[in-house]
C-alpha positions, 0 to 999 in steps of 0.5 A: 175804616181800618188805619194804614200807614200809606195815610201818614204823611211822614211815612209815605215821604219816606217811602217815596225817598227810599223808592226813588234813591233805589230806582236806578239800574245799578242800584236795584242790581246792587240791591239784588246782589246783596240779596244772596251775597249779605255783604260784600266790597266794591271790588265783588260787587262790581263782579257780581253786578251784570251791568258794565259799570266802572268802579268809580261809578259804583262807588258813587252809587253806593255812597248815595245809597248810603248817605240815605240809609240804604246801606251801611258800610264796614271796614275790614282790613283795607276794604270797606264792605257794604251791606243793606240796612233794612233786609225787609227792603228786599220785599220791594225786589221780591215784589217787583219779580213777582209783577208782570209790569214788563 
């Protein structure tokens, strides 16, 4: 029987917390938009997202998002730029597009 990483404890612990940080609207949204745009302010993804969400509550998410080593975030000049970690993390949104589980 061939090893595979979903039987190890501590792997499947962390795949559980980064699927349910991500596993919000907004969140998946943001994930989506940084997808295409690599890296961007709060300002241009609370543009980007389609979702009506206040500025504030972005933030909130993308600082949830970064506390659990989702995003980084960079200062340039007066605005902080956020961008994903881990860009194989976008596998799980190409997974999720190509299941018909809607």
């Amino acid at each position: 029987m061939k090893s595979s990483k979903i039987n190890s404890e501590p792997y499947v612990t962390k795949i559980a917390q980064v699927l349910r940080v991500i596993a919000h609207p907004v969140r998946l949204q943001v994930l989506a938009v940084l997808r295409e745009q690599d890296e961007l302010n709060v300002s241009q993804l609370s543009d980007a997202i389609s979702l009506d969400v206040q500025q504030s509550l972005l933030s909130h998410h993308l600082v949830k998002m970064r506390e659990n080593g989702i995003l980084r975030c960079t200062k340039k000049g007066m605005y902080v730029y956020y961008e994903v970690v881990d860009k194989k993390l976008y596998n799980i949104l190409d997974c999720m597009e190509n299941c018909d589980i809607i």
